[in-house]
N, C-alpha and C positions, 0 to 999 in steps of 0.2 A: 734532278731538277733541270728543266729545259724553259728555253724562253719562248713566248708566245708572239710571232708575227703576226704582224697586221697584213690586210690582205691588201693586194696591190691598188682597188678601188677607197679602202680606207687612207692609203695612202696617199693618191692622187689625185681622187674626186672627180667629178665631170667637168667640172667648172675652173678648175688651176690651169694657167697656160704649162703647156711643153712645148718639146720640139717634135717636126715633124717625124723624128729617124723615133720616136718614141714612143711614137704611137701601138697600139695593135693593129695584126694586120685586119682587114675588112672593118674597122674604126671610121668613124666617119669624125670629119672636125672641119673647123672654121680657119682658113689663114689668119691671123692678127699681124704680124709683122714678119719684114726677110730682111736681114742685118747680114746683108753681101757684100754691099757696097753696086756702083754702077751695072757694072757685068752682069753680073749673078741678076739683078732686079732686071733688067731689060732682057737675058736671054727667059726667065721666066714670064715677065712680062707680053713677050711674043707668042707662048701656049697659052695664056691667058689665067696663070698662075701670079693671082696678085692680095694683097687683104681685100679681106668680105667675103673671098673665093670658097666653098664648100672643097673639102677633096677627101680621099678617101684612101687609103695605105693599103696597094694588094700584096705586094711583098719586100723582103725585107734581104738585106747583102749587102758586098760591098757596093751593089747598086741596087737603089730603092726606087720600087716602080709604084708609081700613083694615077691615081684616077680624079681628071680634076673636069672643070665647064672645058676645057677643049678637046679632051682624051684621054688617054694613057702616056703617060713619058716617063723617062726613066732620070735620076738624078743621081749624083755622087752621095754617097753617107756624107761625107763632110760639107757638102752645100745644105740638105734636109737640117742638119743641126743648125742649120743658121735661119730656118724659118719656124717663126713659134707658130703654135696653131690652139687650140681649145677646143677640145672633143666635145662632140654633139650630143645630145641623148637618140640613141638609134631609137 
């Protein structure tokens, strides 16, 4: 007797916020909010990584590289976990 997992889109739906670091990679999603505090919001702020922002997750490590409205830049894992986002329907 084994148990039946649900798969990971039952699980998490299009529509439930996460965090950035959670995404799949080539996922496309919507920023909603970055709970960094000062720093962290203005040093994104400056790539132009802010909510309403579209971005998109190319890869994944102790550093996570994103594709947003002003480029590619790279982030800390532990910064990505502090912005939610809500994946798109591709």
């Amino acid at each position: 007797m084994g148990f039946i997992l649900p798969q990971e889109d039952e699980i998490r739906g299009n529509d439930k916020p996460i965090n950035l670091s959670d995404l799949r990679v080539n996922e496309p999603a919507r920023i909603l909010s970055v709970d960094g505090g000062d720093n962290l919001n203005d040093r994104l702020d400056s790539v132009g990584i802010s909510p309403g922002v579209d971005v998109r997750l190319l890869r994944r490590g102790a550093a996570v590289v994103v594709h947003g409205e002003g480029g590619r830049f790279c982030l800390r894992e532990e910064d990505a976990r502090r912005i939610t986002v809500r994946p798109l329907v591709a």
